[in-house]
C-alpha positions in Angstrom: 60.9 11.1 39.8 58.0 8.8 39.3 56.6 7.1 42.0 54.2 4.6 41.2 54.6 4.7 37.1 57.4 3.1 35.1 58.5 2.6 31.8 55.1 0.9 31.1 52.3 1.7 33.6 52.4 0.6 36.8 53.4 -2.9 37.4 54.4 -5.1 40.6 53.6 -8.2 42.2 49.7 -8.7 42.8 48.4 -7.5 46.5 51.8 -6.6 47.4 52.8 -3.5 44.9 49.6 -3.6 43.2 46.8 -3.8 46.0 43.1 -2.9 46.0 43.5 0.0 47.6 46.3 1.6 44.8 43.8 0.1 42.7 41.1 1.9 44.2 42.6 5.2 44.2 43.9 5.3 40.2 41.0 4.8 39.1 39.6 7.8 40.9 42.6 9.8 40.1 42.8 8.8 36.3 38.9 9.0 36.2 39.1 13.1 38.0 41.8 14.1 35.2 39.7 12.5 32.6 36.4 14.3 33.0 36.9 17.3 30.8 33.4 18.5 29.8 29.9 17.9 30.5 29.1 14.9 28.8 28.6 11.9 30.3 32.0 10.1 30.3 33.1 6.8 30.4 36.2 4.6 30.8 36.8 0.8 29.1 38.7 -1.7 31.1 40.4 -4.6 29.4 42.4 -7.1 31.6 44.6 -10.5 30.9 43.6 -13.9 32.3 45.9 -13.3 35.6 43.6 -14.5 38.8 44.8 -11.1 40.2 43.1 -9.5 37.0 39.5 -10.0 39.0 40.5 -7.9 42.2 42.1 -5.7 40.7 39.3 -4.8 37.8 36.6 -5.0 40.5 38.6 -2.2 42.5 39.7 0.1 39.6 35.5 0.1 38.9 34.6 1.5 42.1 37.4 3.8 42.0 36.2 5.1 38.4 32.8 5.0 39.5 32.9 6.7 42.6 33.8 10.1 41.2 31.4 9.9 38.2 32.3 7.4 35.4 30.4 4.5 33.5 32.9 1.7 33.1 32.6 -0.8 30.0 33.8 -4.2 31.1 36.0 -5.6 27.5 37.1 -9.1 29.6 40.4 -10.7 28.4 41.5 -8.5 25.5 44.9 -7.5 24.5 46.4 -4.6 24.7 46.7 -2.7 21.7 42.5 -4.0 21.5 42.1 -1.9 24.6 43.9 1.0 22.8 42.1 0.5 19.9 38.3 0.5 21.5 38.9 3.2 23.7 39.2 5.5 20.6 36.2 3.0 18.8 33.7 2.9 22.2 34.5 6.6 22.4 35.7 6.3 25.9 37.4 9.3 28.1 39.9 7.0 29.1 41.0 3.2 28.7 42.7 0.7 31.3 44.7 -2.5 30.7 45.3 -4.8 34.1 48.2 -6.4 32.8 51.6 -7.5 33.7 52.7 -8.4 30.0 55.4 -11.1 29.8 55.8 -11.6 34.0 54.5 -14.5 35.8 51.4 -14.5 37.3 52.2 -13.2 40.6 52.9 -9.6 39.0 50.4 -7.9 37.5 49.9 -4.3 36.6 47.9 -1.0 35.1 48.5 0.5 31.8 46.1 3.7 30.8 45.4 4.9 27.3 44.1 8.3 26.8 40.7 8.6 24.6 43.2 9.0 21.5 44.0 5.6 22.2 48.0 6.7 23.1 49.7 6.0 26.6 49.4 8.6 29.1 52.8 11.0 28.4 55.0 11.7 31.6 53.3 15.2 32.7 49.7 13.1 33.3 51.2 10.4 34.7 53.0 12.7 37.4 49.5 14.8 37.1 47.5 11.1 38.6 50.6 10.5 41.1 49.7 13.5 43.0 46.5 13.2 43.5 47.1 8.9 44.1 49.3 10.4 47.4 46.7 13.4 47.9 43.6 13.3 49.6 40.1 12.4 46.8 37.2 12.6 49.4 35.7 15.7 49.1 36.0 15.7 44.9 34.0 12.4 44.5 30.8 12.2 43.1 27.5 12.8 44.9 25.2 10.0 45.3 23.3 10.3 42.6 26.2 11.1 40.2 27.6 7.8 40.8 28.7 5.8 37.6 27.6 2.4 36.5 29.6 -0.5 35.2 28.5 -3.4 32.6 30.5 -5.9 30.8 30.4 -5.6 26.8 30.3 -8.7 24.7 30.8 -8.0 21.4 34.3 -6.8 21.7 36.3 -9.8 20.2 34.6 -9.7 17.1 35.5 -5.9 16.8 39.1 -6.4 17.4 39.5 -9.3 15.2 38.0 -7.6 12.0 39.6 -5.0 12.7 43.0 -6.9 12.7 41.5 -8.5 9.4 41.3 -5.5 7.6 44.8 -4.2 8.1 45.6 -6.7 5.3 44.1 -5.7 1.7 41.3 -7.7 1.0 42.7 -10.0 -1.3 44.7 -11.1 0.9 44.6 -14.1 2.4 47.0 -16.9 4.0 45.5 -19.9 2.3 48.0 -22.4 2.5 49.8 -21.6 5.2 50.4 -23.7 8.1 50.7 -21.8 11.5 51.2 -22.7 14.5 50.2 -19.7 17.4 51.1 -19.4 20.6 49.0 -17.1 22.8 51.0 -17.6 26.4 47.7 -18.5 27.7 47.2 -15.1 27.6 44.8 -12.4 26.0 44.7 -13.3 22.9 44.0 -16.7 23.2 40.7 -16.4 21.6 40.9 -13.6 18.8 44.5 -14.8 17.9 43.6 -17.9 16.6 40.3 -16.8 15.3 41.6 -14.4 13.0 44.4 -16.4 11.7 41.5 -18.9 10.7 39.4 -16.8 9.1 42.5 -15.3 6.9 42.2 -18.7 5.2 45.3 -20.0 7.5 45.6 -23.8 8.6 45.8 -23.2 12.9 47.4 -25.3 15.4 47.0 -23.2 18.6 49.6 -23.8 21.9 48.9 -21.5 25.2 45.7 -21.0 25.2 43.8 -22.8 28.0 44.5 -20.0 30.5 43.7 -21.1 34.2 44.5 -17.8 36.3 48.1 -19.4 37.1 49.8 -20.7 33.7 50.3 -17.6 31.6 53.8 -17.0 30.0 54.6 -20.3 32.2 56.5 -22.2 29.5 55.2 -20.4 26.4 54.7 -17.1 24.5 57.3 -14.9 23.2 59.5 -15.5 26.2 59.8 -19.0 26.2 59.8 -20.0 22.8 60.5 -23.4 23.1 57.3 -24.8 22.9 56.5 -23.2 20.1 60.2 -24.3 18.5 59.3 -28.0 19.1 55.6 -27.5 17.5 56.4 -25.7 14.6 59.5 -28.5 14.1 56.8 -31.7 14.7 54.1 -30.3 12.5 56.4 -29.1 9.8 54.4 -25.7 9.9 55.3 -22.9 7.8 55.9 -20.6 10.5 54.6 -19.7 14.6 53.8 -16.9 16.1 54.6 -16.4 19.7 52.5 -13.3 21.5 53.3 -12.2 25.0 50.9 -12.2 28.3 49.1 -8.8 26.8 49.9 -9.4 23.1 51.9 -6.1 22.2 54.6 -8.0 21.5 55.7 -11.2 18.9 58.3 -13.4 18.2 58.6 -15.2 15.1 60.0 -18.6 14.4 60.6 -20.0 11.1 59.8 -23.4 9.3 63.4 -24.1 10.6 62.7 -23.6 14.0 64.6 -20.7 14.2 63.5 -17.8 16.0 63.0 -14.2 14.4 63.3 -11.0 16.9 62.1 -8.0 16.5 65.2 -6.3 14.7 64.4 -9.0 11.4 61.0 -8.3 11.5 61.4 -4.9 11.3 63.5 -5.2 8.8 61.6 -7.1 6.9 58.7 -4.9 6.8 60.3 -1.8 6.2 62.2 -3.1 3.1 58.7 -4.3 1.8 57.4 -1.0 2.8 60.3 1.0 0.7 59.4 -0.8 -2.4 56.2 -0.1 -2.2 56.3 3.3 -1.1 54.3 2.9 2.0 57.2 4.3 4.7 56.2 8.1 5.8 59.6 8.6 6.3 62.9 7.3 4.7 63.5 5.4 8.1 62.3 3.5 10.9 62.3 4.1 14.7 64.2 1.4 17.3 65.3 1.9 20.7 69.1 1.6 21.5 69.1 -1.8 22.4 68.7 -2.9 18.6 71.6 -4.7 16.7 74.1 -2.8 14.8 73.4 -5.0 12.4 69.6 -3.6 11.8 71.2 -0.5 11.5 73.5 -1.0 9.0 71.0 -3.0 6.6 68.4 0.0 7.2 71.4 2.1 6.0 72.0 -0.2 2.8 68.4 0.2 1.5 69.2 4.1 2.1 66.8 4.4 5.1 68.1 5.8 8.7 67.8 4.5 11.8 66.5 6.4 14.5 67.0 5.5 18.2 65.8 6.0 21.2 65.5 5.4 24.6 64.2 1.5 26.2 60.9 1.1 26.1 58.1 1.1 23.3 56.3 4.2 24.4 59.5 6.2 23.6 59.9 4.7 20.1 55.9 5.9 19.4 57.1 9.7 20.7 59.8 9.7 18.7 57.1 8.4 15.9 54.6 10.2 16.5 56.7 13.6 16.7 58.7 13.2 13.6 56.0 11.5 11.2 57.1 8.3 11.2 54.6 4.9 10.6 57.3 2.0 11.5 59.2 1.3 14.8 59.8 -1.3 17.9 62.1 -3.1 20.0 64.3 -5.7 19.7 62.1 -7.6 21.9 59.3 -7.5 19.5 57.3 -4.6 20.2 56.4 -3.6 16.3 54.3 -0.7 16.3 52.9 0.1 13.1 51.0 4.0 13.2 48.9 3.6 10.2 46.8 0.6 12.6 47.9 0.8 15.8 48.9 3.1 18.5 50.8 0.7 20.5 52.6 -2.0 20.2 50.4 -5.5 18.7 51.7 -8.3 18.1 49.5 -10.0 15.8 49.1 -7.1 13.5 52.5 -7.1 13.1 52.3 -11.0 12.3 49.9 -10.1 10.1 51.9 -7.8 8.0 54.7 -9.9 7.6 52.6 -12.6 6.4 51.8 -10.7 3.6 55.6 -10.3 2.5 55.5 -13.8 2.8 52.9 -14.6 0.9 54.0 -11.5 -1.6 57.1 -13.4 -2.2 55.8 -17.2 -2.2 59.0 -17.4 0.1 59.6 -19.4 3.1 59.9 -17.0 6.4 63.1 -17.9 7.0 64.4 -16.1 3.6 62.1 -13.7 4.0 63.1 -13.1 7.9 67.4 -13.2 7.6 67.6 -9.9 6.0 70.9 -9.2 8.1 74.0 -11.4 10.1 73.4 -9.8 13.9 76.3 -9.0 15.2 77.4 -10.5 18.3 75.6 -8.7 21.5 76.1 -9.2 25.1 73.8 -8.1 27.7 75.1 -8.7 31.4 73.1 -7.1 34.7 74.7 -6.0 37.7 72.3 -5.3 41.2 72.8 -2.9 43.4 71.0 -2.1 46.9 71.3 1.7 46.5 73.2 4.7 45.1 74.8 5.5 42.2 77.1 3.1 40.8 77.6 4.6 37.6 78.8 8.1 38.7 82.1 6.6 40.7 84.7 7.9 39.2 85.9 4.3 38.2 83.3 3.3 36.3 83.6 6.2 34.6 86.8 5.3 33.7 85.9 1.8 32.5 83.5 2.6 30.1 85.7 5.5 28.5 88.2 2.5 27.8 85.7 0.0 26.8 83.8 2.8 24.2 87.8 3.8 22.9 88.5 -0.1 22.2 85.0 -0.8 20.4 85.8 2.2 18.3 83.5 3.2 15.5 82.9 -1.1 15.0 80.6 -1.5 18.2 78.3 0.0 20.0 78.3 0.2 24.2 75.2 0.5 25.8 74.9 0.8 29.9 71.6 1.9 31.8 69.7 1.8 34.8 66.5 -0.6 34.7 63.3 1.4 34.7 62.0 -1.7 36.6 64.3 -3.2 38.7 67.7 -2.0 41.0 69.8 -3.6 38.0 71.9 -1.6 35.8 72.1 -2.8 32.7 75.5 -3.4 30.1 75.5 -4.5 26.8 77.9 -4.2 24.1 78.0 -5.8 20.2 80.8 -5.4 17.6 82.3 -7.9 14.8 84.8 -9.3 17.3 83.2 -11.2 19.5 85.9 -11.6 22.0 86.4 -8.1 22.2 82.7 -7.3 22.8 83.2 -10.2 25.8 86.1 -8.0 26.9 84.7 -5.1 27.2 81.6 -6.2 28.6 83.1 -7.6 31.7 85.5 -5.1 32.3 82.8 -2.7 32.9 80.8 -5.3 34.4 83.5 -5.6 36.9 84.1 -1.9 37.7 80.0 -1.6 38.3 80.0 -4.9 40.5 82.8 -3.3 42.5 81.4 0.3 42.6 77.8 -1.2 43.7 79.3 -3.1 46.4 
């Protein structure tokens, strides 16, 4: 059992879970298992535009520092830039302060090794035990101390980079978008490269102010972003999360696009153009039925796996796969990324679009979902699912779906919430069987 890291890092509310002092001591911990060699090594440190995002940067710097490291300052970035200029700055180690798509209040630390991939579970268990161990007498001497400065030229890295995941000839002349950065990281490189694609930008969410990111806009609160794209008569907006590894996509209708259509968009334009490394894509188990059976109909499989993106790039990574994501809209794409990043995936399916000369919206409904309901039940403590009558319940509630839905019940990796969702083509049935097991946890937690 992990007890600092989740499914994503380390992430909490901001001098409450995440404090200087934790602060203080993972970056001494991370910065110890790093140093492998005799070269002078070095960490980058990218952040979101949380207030938090100064305490907590200014503490993970001594913390690397102390037992040896340089530290490159990158500012507000987004994640998968992070990822990407660890591997470019060639860094030991790279650090995102981020709390993605929560409020403000939270924030958190996400570490990337120098391969630019999240830290596996073994090193993240490796850093826990010396985090609850005792650093002093394996810090650096005096004059091995690192140094820190901040690096300016970062955003112009990330956004050609971003640029030249599209073919040069390329370009989105004549499309009208409108992008939403959540007031967030992205809300200068977003917009920038959009514009220099040849696109026509009308940027929302980007005066960040410490407090106001994801409040009312990014890919969590899409309404914004609805009502512009609607007013404007835009051709299509882009919604990025707190940290940017993640998009939502609304169409000149004003109707939003999850991950599941974009991925399988991209993959069907990928298949006719023999660019998929595998006959397949990667999701996690909380992606429609309906994905899965369209993936099917272009003869493609669907693997899945477990919540959470940095399962979907194992899975990817170990069986040669270039295509995966959430539901949520976590589209990782190997042969640029390795992470999730939301506007490189907006980028590639702007290409279909313009490839097709199609509006999104065709492009986007490549499958009816099928009706999905997610309910959460809390608990204080235990083990709700191993009573012997929720057990029961969901034997029942998988024999009545039958082979035309799917049931789906987990623990939250984040949260004392277990989580139950069920989808099927009878929506009253998938209703059904979602409270009935809803009820038997509710009673067994209580």
């Amino acid at each position: 059992m992990r007890k600092h890291f989740g499914t994503d890092g380390i992430r909490g509310r901001a001098n409450g879970v995440i404090t200087p002092e934790l602060a203080l001591k993972i970056g001494q911990a991370a910065g110890l298992i790093f140093q492998r060699g005799d070269h002078r090594h070095r960490v980058v440190i990218g952040k979101d535009t949380r207030l938090s995002g100064y305490m907590i940067e200014t503490a993970l710097v001594a913390g690397f520092t102390s037992v040896g490291m340089d530290v490159l300052l990158l500012g507000p970035m987004p994640t998968p830039a992070v990822a990407m200029l660890t591997r470019s700055m060639r860094a030991d180690i790279g650090v995102m302060i981020s709390a993605s798509h929560n409020p403000f209040e939270d924030n958190g630390i996400k570490l990337f090794g120098p391969d630019g991939f999240k830290l596996n579970d073994e090193l993240e268990l490796e850093i826990e035990s010396l985090i609850d161990g005792d650093m002093r007498r394996r810090l650096a001497s005096s004059r091995d101390l690192g140094r820190a400065k901040r690096i300016e030229s970062v955003h112009a890295r990330y956004i050609e980079f971003a640029k030249r995941t599209l073919p040069r000839h390329v370009t989105l002349d004549g499309l009208r978008v409108v992008v939403d950065c959540a007031n967030g990281a992205a809300y200068r490189v977003a917009p920038e490269t959009l514009w220099e694609l040849g696109a026509e930008v009308i940027s929302i969410g980007v005066e960040p102010d410490g407090f106001n990111i994801n409040h009312d806009v990014g890919s969590t609160a899409p309404e914004a972003l609805v009502q512009k794209v609607r007013e404007l008569r835009a051709d299509v907006g882009i919604a990025l999360d707190g940290d940017a590894d993640r998009v939502l996509i609304v169409d000149e209708k004003g109707q939003k696009v999850d991950g599941d259509q974009l991925m399988a968009a991209v993959a069907q334009s990928w298949k006719e153009d023999e660019r998929l490394t595998q006959p397949g894509l990667v999701a996690t188990i909380m992606s429609n039925l309906g994905l899965e059976r369209f993936i099917n109909g272009l003869g493609l499989t669907l693997a899945r796996t477990a919540v959470g993106d940095r399962y979907v790039l194992e899975h990817m990574r170990e069986h040669g796969y270039n295509l995966g994501g959430e539901q949520s809209g976590h589209i990782i794409m190997s042969d640029y990324a390795t992470t999730g990043d939301g506007l490189v995936a907006a980028l590639q399916l702007l290409s279909v679009v313009k490839r097709r000369n199609l509006p999104v919206s065709e492009v986007c409904h490549c499958f009816e979902p099928l009706p999905q309901i997610l309910k959460n039940v809390r608990f204080r403590s235990g083990e709700p699912l191993r009573a012997d009558s929720v057990v029961t319940a969901i034997a029942h509630a998988k024999d009545r779906l039958g082979q035309s839905g799917r049931l789906v019940i987990r623990p939250s990796g984040t949260e004392p919430v277990i989580r139950v969702m069920a989808e099927g083509d009878d929506h009253d049935l998938v209703a059904e069987v979602v409270d009935e097991v809803v009820d038997a946890v509710t009673r067994a937690a209580a």
